[in-house]
C-alpha positions, 0 to 999 in steps of 0.5 A: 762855341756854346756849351750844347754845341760843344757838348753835342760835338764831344758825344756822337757817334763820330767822335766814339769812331775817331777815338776807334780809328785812332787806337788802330792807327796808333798801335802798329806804329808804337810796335815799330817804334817802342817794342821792337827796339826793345826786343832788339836791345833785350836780345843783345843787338847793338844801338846802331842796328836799332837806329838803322831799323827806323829805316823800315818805316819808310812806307809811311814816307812813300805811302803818298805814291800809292795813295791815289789807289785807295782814292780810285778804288774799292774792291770789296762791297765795303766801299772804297775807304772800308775796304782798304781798312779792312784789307789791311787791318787783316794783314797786320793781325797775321804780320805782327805774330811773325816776330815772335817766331824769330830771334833778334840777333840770329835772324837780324836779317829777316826782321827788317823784312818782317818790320817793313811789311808791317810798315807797309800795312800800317801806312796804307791803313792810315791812308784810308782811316785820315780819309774816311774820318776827314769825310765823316767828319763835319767841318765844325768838328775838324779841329775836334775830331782830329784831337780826340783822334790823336789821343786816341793813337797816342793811347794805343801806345800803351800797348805795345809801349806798357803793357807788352814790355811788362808781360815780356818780363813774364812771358816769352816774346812769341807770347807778348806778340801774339797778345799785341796782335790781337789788339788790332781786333777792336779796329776790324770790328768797328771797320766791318760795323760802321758805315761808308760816307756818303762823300766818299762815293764820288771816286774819281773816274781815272786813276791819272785824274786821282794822281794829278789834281791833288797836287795840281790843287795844292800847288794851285792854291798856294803857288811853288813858293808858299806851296815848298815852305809849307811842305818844309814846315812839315818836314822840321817842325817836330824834328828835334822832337823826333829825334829825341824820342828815337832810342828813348827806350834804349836810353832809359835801359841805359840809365839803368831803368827796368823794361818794367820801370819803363812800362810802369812809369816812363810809358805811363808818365810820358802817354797821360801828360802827352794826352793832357797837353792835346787837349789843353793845346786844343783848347788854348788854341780856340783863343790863341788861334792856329799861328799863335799855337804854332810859335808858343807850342813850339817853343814850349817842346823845343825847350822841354827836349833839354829836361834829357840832358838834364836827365843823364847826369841827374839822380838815378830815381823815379820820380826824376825819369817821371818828371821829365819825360811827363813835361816832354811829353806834355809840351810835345802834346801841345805842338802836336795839337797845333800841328795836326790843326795846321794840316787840316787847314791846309788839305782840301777836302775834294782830295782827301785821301792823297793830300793827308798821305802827302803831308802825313808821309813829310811829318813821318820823314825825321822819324824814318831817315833821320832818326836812322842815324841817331845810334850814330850820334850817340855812339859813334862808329863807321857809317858805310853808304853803299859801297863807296861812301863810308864815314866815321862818326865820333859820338855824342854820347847822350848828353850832347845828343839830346842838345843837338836835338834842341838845336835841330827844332830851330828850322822849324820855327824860323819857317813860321816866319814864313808859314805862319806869321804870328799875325796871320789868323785872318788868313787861317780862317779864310783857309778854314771857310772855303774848306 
């Protein structure tokens, strides 16, 4: 790529609206994953419960079910990809105060409720902003495209993630809640100002024929074997990743850190290194070439999962928190560039919508269920499951945790033997050029 090319690829109007899609996606999300917890944790409830509330994210595991819809359908004169944008855009603004109107510990029972509607909003909101960006999109800005996307959600960690924890120091919940809420204002604006793509015009004409050719393609062109391996890929590749970051803002309190502390530095550490590790991944990856980024950047966000380890016995200062969290989250952002351009390469472009919530809602799988039981692991008790299965599980206590997590990445990369194959570049671009 020349440096006109690149240049006109980084400054258009479709990059400045991947970046406004991102942030939107983003925020909902980190509210689940880094707020909440921690206004259940600063209200007393215990590490079990939080764990159990990641189960609240399961729409964005099931959300593939209703996809279809959001490709049959618009109901608005927006068009189809707008309209379900802003529709659930509007729902989030009027969910996401609602929590401050409760209390962790005497309304335990309602939140879950609460958090699964805006789980609910967020993955259907993700349905149509991964279609309408792989639509606006030209084929030579995927890879492009997607990066800036992705920062773009991660920087929308902040918000929830930095500044709502330090305003919580000074501010009542109600207060932290509403000010995150409006956050999701930029992105209705920018719904209601951009326009349709013009390939999204061609709906498909039944809704069974928007349910069945998606995964008739996929399986069609891959054949069950490869088409099973691939979708076992999604599912483990960041699941030891996953699982460490899951009650990160919980242990950091545990180790003693202020909710200010984490807002300042451990948000801050973690999101820029994070950042910077996308666009260095997506970078390195234009001469290493997909499959070659899978295996190295793998390996690099396997090994950084133990610098946690190293952390709980480590000196209680600063700049330890910052130093290993920043090359966690670092070595993260470069598996996560290799990982999203993986999925593009793998979606066809005639069945956008369905086949991006498909391998969306797999690589969101490890953060809903699994990440479920990690207060568990850490520290123990009985796990009742329904009403005739109940274990109890001793526990792991954080040290040993963050090693079972190092230990669970290796699924993953054992599947790139078959996936991936460090040799296989040819037959990533081929993918590349019929799409």
């Amino acid at each position: 790529m020349t440096t006109h090319s690149l240049r006109e690829s980084l400054f258009n109007r479709r990059m400045l609206i991947c970046v406004g899609t991102g942030f939107t996606s983003g925020l909902p999300l980190y509210l689940l994953v880094s707020l909440l917890p921690a206004w259940l944790r600063d209200g007393g409830v215990d590490l079990k419960s939080i764990g159990l509330m990641a189960l609240v994210q399961l729409p964005y595991i099931w959300k593939f079910l209703w996809s279809p819809l959001c490709d049959r359908y618009g109901l608005l004169p927006l068009g189809r990809r707008r309209t379900w944008m802003a529709v659930t855009q509007l729902a989030l603004l009027a969910l996401i105060p609602a929590f401050g109107w409760l209390v962790p510990k005497p309304d335990l029972s309602i939140i879950p409720w609460l958090a699964l509607a805006v789980a609910f909003f967020s993955a259907s909101q993700d349905i149509a902003i991964d279609a309408y960006r792989r639509e606006i999109l030209r084929d030579e800005e995927m890879g492009l495209g997607n990066v800036v996307h992705v920062n773009a959600y991660k920087i929308a960690s902040l918000i929830p993630g930095s500044l709502s924890l330090i305003l919580a120091d000074f501010l009542p919940w109600s207060a932290v809640y509403w000010l995150t809420a409006l956050f999701m204002l930029p992105g209705l604006i920018m719904t209601l100002m951009v326009t349709e793509p013009e390939y999204s015009k061609g709906a498909p004409k039944t809704l069974r024929s928007a349910v069945v050719e998606p995964f008739r393609e996929f399986i069609g062109r891959k054949g069950w074997a490869s088409a099973l391996a691939v979708l076992a890929f999604i599912f483990f590749y960041k699941l030891g990743d996953s699982m460490a970051t899951a009650l990160a803002t919980p242990f950091y309190l545990d180790m003693g850190y202020s909710k200010t502390q984490i807002g300042l530095v451990a948000k801050n550490a973690g999101l820029w290194l994070s950042v910077l590790g996308g666009i260095v991944g997506g970078i390195w990856m234009v001469y290493l070439g997909i499959a070659r980024s899978l295996w190295i950047f793998g390996v690099l966000q396997a090994l950084v999962i133990l610098g946690f380890a190293w952390l709980v016995k480590a000196d209680h200062n600063l700049v330890n928190l910052a130093a290993i969290i920043g090359a966690e989250a670092f070595g993260v952002g470069l598996g996560t560039a290799a990982f999203v351009a993986f999925q593009a390469s793998t979606t066809h472009p005639s069945y956008t919508a369905t086949q991006f919530a498909l391998f969306s809602s797999l690589a969101a799988t490890p953060r809903t269920v699994v990440n479920a039981f990690t207060g568990f692991l850490v520290e123990g008790g009985d796990l009742k499951l329904g009403s005739l299965l109940q274990f109890h599980i001793d526990g792991l206590g954080w040290d040993r945790f963050f090693w079972v997590c190092f230990v669970a990445t290796l699924p993953g990369m054992l599947l790139l033997f078959k996936v991936a194959p460090w040799n296989s570049e040819d037959n990533f671009s081929r993918q590349q050029s019929q799409t």
